[in-house]
N, C-alpha and C positions, 0 to 999 in steps of 0.2 A: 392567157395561154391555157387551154384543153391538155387536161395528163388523159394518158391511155391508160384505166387501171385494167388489169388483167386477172382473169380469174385463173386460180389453182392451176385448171390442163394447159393451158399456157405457159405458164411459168413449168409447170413441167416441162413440156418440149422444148421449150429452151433451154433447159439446162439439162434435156436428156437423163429425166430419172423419173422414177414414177410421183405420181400423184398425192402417194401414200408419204414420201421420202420428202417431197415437198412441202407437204403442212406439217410434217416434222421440226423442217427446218425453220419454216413461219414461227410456229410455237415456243421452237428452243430461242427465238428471237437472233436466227442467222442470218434470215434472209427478211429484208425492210419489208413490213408491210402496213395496212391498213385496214380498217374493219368500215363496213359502210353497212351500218346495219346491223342485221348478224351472218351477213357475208366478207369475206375478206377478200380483198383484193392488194395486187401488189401493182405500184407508180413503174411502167415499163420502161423509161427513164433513169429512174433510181436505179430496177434492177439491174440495167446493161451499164451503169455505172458502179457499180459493186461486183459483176461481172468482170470487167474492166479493171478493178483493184484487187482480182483475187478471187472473189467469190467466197469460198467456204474453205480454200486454202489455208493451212494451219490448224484446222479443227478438226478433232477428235471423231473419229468414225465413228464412236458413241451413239451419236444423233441417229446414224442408220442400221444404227441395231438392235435398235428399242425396240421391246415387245410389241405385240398384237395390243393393246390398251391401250396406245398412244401416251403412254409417259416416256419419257426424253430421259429421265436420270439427269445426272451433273450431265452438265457439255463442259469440258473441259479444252480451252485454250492450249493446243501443244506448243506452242513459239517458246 
């Protein structure tokens, strides 16, 4: 079976947020991905099943307020 990995702007538009917000999430390890290289990609599968269970639901807006340097801080679980 063929996975569809998708790159960053992809997964952005699908989850209508930016690009920036999205390898955010990659790194804070919100959103399932994979590195093929030194590219990452996310299984389009995975993510419309995690979509599906929520998505980033319960998590700490933290993640999208992270500086210009791309550190994340704590991501902090609110549940």
């Amino acid at each position: 079976m063929a996975h569809n990995l998708l790159r960053i702007p992809s997964v952005a538009r699908l989850l209508s947020v930016s690009e920036a917000s999205t390898r955010r999430l990659i790194r804070a390890g919100v959103i399932p991905s994979i590195r093929v290289g030194r590219q990452i990609r996310v299984d389009e599968e995975v993510l419309r099943e995690w979509m599906n269970r929520g998505g980033a639901g319960g998590w700490s807006q933290e993640v999208f307020r992270s500086g210009t340097d791309g550190e994340t801080g704590a991501v902090q679980n609110s549940r």
